[in-house]
TORPA-4810 file (N, C-alpha, C, O; in nm, 3 decimals):
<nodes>
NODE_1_9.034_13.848_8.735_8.909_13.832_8.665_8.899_13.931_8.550_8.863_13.889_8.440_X
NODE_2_8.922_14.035_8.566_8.941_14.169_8.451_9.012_14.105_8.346_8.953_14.100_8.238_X
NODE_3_9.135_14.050_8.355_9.240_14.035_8.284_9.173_13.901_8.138_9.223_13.885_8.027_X
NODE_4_9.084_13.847_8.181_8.978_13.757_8.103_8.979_13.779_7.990_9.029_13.884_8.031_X
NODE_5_8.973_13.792_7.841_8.954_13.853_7.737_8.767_13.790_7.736_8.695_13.829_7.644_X
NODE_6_8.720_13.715_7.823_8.585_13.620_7.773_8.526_13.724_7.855_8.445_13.781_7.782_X
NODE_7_8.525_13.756_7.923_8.459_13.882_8.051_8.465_14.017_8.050_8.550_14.094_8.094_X
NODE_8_8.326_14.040_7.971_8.300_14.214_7.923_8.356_14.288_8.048_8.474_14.325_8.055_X
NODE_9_8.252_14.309_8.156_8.258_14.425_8.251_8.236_14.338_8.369_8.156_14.246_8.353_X
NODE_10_8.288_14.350_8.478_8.245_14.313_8.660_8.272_14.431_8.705_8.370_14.502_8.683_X
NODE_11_8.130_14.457_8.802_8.119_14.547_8.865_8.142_14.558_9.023_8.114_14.467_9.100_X
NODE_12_8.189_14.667_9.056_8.273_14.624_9.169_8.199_14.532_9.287_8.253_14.433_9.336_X
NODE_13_8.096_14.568_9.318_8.001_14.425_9.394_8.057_14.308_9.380_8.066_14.246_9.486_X
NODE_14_8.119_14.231_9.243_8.088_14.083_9.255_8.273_14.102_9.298_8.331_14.041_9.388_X
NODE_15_8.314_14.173_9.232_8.493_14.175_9.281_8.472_14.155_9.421_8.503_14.045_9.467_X
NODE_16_8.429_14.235_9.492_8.431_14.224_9.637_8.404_14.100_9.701_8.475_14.028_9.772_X
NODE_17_8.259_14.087_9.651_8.208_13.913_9.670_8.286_13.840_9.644_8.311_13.754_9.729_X
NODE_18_8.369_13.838_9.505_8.459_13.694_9.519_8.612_13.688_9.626_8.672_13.597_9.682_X
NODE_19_8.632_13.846_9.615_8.734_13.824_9.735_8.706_13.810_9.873_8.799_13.757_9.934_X
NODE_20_8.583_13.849_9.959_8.561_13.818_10.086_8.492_13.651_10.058_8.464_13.590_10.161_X
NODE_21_8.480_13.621_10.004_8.482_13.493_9.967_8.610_13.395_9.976_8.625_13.296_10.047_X
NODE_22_8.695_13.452_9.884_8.821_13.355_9.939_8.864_13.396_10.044_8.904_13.303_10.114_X
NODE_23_8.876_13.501_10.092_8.904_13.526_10.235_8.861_13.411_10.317_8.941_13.325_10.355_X
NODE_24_8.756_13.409_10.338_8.663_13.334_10.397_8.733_13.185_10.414_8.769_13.131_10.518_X
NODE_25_8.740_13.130_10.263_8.756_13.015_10.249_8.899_13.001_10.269_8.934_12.889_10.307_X
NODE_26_8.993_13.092_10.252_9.145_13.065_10.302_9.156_13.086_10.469_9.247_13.043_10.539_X
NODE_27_9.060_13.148_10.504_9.069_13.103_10.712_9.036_13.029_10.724_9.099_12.964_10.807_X
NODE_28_8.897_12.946_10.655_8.868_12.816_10.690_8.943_12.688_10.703_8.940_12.597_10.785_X
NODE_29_9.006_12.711_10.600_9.118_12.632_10.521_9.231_12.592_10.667_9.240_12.489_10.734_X
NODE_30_9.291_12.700_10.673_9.393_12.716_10.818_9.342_12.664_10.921_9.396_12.580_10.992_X
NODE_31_9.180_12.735_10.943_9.145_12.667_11.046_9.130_12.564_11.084_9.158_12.526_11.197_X
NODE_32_9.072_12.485_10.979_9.096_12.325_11.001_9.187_12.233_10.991_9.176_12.113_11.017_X
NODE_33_9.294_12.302_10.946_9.429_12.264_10.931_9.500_12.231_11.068_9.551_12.125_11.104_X
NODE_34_9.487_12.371_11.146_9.570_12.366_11.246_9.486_12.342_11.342_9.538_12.339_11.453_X
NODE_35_9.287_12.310_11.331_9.284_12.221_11.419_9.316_12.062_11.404_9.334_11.989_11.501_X
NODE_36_9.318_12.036_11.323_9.383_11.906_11.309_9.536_11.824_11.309_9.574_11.707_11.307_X
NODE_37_9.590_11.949_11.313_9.764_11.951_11.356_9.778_11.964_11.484_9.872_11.894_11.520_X
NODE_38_9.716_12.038_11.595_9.686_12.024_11.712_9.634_11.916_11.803_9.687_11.897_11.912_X
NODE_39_9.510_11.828_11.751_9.439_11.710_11.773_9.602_11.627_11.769_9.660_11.603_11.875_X
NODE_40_9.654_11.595_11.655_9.755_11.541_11.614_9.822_11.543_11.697_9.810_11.465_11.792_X
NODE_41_9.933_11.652_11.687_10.080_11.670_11.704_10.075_11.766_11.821_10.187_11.817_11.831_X
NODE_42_9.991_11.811_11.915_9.975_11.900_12.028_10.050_12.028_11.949_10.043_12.128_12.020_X
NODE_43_10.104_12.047_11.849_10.135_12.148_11.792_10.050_12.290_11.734_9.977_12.291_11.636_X
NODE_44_10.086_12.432_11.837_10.028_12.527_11.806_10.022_12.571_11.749_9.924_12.646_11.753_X
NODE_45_10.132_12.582_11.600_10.211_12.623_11.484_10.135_12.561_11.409_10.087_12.458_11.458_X
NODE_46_10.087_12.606_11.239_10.067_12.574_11.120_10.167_12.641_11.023_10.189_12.758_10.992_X
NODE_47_10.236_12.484_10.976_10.314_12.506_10.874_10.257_12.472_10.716_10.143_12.435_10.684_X
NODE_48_10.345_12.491_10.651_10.278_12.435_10.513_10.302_12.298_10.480_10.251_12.260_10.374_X
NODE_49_10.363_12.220_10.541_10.328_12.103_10.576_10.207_12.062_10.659_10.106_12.069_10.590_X
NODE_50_10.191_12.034_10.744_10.046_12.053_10.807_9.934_12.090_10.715_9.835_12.017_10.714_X
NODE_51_9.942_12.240_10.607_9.828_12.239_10.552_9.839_12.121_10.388_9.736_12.078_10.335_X
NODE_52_9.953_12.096_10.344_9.967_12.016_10.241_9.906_11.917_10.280_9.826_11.866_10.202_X
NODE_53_9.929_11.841_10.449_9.893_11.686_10.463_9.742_11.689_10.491_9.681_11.584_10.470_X
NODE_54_9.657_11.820_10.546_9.510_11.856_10.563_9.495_11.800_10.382_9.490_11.681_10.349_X
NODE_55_9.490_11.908_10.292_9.454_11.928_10.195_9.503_11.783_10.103_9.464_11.785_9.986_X
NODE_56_9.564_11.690_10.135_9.580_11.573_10.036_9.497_11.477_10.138_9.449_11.381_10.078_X
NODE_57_9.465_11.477_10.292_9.362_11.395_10.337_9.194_11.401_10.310_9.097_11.324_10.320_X
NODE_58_9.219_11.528_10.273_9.019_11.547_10.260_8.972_11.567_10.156_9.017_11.666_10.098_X
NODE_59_8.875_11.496_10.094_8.872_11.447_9.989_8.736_11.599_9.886_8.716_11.630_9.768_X
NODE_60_8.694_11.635_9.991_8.645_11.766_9.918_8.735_11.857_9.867_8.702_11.939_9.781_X
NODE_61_8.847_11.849_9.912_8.946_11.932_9.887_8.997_11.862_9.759_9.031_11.967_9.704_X
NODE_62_9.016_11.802_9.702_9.058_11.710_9.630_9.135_11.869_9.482_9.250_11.885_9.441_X
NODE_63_9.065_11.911_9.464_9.082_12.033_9.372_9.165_12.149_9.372_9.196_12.241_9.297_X
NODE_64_9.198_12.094_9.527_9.371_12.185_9.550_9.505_12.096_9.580_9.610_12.151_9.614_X
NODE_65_9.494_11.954_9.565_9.575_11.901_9.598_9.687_11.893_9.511_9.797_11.861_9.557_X
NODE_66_9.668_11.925_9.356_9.794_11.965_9.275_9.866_12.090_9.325_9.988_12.095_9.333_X
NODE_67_9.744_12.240_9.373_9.856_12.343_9.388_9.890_12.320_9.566_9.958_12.409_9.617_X
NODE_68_9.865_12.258_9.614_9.904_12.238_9.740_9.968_12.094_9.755_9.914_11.996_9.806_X
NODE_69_10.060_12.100_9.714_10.105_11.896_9.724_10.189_11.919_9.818_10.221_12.034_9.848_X
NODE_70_10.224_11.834_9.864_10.315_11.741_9.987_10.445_11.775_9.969_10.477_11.717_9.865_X
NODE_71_10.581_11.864_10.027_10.693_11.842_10.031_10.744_11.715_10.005_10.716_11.608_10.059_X
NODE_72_10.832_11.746_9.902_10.889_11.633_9.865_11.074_11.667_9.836_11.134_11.723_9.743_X
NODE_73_11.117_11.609_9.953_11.276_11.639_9.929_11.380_11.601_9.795_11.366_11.520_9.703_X
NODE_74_11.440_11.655_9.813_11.591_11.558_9.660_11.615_11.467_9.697_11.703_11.410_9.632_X
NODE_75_11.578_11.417_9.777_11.639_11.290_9.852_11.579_11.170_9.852_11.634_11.061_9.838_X
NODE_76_11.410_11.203_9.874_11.278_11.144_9.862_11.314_11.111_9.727_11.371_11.010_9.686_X
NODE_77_11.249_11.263_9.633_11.230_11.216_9.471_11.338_11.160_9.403_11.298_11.135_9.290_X
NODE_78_11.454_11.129_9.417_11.560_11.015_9.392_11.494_10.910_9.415_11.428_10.853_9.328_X
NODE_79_11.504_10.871_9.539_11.440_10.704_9.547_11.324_10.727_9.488_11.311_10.613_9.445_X
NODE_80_11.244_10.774_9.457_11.126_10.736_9.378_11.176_10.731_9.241_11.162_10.636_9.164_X
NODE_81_11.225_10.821_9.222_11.254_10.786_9.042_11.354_10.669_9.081_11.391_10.623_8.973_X
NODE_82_11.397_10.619_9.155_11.483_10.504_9.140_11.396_10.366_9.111_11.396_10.280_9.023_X
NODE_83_11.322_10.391_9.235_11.216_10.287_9.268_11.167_10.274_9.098_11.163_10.168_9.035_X
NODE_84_11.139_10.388_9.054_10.935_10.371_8.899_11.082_10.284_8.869_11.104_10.167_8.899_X
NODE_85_11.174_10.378_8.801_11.307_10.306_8.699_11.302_10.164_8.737_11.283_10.094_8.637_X
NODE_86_11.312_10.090_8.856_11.401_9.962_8.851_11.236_9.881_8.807_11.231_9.784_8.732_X
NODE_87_11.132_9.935_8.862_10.953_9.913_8.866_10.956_9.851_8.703_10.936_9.734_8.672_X
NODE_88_10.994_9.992_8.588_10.995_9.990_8.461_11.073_9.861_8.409_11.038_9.764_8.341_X
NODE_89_11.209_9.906_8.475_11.280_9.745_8.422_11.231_9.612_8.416_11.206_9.523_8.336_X
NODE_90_11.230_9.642_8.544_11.168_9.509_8.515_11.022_9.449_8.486_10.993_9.329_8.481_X
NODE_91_10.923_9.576_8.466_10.833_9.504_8.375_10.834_9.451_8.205_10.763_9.373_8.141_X
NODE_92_10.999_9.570_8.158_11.032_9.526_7.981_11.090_9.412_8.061_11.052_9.321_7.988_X
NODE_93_11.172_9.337_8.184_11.215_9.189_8.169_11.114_9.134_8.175_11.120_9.054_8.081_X
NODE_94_10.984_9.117_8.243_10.888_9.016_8.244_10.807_9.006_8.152_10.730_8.913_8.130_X
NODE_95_10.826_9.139_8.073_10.736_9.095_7.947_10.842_9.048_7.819_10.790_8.988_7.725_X
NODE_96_10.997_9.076_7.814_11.041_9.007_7.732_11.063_8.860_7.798_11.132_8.788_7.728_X
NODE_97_11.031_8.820_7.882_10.989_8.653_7.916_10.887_8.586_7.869_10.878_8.465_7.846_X
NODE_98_10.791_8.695_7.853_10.637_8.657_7.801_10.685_8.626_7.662_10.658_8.514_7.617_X
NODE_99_10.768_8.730_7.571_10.757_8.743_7.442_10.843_8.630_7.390_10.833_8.601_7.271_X
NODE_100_10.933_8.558_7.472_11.011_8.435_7.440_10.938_8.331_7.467_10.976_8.250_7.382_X
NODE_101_10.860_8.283_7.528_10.721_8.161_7.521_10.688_8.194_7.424_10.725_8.115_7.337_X
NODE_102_10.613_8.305_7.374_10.518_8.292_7.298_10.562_8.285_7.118_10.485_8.246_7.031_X
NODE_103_10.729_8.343_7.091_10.765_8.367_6.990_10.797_8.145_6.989_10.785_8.074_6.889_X
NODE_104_10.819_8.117_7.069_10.881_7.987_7.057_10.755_7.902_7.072_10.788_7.784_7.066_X
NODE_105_10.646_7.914_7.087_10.536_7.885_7.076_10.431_7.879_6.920_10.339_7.819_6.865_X
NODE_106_10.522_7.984_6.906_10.452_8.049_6.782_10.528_7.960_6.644_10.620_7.880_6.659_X
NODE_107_10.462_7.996_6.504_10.516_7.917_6.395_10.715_7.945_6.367_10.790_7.890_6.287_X
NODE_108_10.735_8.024_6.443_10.854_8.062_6.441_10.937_8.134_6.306_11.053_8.118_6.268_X
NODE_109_10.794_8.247_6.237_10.851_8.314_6.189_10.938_8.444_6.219_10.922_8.477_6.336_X
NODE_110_10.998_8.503_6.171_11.055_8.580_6.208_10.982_8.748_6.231_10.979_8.829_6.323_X
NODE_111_10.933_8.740_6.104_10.795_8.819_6.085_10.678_8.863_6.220_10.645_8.971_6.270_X
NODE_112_10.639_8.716_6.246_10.551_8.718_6.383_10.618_8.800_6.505_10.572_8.903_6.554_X
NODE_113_10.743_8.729_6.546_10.857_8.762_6.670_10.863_8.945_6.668_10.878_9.004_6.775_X
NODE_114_10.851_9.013_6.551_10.908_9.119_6.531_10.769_9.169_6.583_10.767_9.231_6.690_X
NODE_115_10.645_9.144_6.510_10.508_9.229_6.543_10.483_9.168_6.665_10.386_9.229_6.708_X
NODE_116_10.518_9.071_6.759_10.476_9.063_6.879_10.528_9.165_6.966_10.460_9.225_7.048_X
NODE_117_10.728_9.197_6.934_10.775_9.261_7.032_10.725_9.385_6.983_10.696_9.457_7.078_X
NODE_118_10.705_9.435_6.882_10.634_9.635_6.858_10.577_9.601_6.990_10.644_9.623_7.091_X
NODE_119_10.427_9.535_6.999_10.294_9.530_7.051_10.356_9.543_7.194_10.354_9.654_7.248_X
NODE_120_10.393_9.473_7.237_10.482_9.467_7.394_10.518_9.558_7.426_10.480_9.602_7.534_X
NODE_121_10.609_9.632_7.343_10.706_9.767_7.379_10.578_9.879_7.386_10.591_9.969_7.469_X
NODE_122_10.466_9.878_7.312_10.407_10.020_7.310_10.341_9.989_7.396_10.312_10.091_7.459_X
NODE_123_10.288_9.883_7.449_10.204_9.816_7.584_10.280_9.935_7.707_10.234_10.038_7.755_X
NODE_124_10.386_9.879_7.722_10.503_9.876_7.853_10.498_10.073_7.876_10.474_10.136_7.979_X
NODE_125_10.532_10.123_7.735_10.511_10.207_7.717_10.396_10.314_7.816_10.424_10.408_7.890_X
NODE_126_10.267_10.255_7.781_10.153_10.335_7.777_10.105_10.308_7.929_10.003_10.361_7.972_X
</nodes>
């Protein structure tokens, strides 16, 4: 909080306050974690799994779920980037299917064919 360039002076009172504060809120945090890993998994242990899968189920929490996300192996994030990749492909094939109806539909300039496929590609794109 010091380190702020926007924040004249804090006096030691509110320092204190905001740290027995997160205190607070980081036992809570655990606590409901590992009662709910327990309910679960009869498991006495809280790992950081356990608190990743708390913190991406509850939706108040919603505001830590970027710095607390879900293990995700090399192994996992392969098939996923495999999966979006083949996802991507083949939405440029189904939309260059679209863009062959419609260019052959169309007056069959050459002109047209060219500004349809831009429009498509920055679509697919975005």
């Amino acid at each position: 909080m010091k380190s702020s360039a926007d924040v004249g002076s804090i006096t030691s009172e509110a320092i204190q306050l905001v740290s027995k504060s997160t205190e607070l809120f980081i036992a809570e945090l655990a606590s409901k974690a590992h009662k709910k890993r327990l309910e679960k998994d009869k498991i006495k242990t809280l790992d950081y799994k356990s608190l990743a899968e708390y913190v991406q189920n509850e939706s108040k929490l919603e505001f830590l779920q970027q710095m607390v996300p879900k293990k995700v192996t090399v192994k996992e994030y392969r098939a996923l980037l495999k999966k979006s990749e083949e996802e991507e492909v083949q939405e440029i094939s189904d939309d260059d299917d679209d863009e062959s109806s419609v260019c052959s539909s169309d007056s069959g300039n050459a002109d047209d064919a060219i500004s349809i496929s831009s429009a498509s590609v920055v679509e697919v794109k975005n």
